[in-house]
N, C-alpha and C positions, 0 to 999 in steps of 0.2 A: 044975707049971705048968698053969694053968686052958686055957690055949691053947698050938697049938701055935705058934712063931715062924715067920714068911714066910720062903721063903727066896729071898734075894736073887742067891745068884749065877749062877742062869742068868739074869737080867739086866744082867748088869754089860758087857757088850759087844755087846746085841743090840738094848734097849729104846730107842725113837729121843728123843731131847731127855736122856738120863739118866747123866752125866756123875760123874767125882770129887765134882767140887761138890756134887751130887745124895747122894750115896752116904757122904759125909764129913757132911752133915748128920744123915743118918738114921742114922749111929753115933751124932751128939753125941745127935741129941733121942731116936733109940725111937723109941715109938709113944707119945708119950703128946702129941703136937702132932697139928693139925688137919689132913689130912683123917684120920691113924690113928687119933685118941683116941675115937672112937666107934666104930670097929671092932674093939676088945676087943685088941689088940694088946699079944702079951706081951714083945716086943720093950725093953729096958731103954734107956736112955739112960743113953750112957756120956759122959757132959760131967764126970762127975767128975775124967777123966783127961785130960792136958795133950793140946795141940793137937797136941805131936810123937807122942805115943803115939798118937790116933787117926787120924792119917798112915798111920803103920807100922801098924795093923790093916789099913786098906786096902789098905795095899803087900801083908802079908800075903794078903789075900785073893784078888787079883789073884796074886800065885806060887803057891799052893796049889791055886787051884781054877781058872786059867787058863794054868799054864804062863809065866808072866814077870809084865811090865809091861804097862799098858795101853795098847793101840792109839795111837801120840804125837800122831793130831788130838784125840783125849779129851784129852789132857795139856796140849797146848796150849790147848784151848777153856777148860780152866780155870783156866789161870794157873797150874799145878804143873805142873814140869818132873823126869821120874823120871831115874834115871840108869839107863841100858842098861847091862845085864851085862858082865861084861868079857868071858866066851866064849858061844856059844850049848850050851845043855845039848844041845838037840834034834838036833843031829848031831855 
């Protein structure tokens, strides 16, 4: 890889305005849309894959690298509604 990829997830519940919507985008497109595509961004765009699968990457990403779900005013703000865990891992 000629670059290395941004990484995204220490913004996924800190970056103000940057929401599911936001972030479900930037799976579909990469880096190869404007403002990234002149930034060398090696970031792939995963549009190949159905809408439910780049869903569940973001669900993935949000359990993996945050501990659950995303914060429910993010969920709500973008019209996707997660389902809460049925127990809490954390205690």
């Amino acid at each position: 890889m000629a670059h290395k990829p941004a990484d995204l997830t220490s913004h996924f519940h800190t970056a103000p305005g940057v929401g599911d919507g936001y972030l479900f985008w930037r799976i579909s497109e990469g880096g190869t849309v404007a403002p990234f595509k002149g930034m060398q961004s090696a970031m792939p765009s995963f549009k190949h894959l159905s809408e439910a699968d780049r869903w569940a990457i973001l669900t993935y990403v949000h359990q993996r690298f945050h501990g659950g779900f995303p914060p429910r005013h993010m969920a709500r703000e973008e019209g996707h509604d997660y389902e809460a865990p049925s127990h809490d891992h954390m205690h």
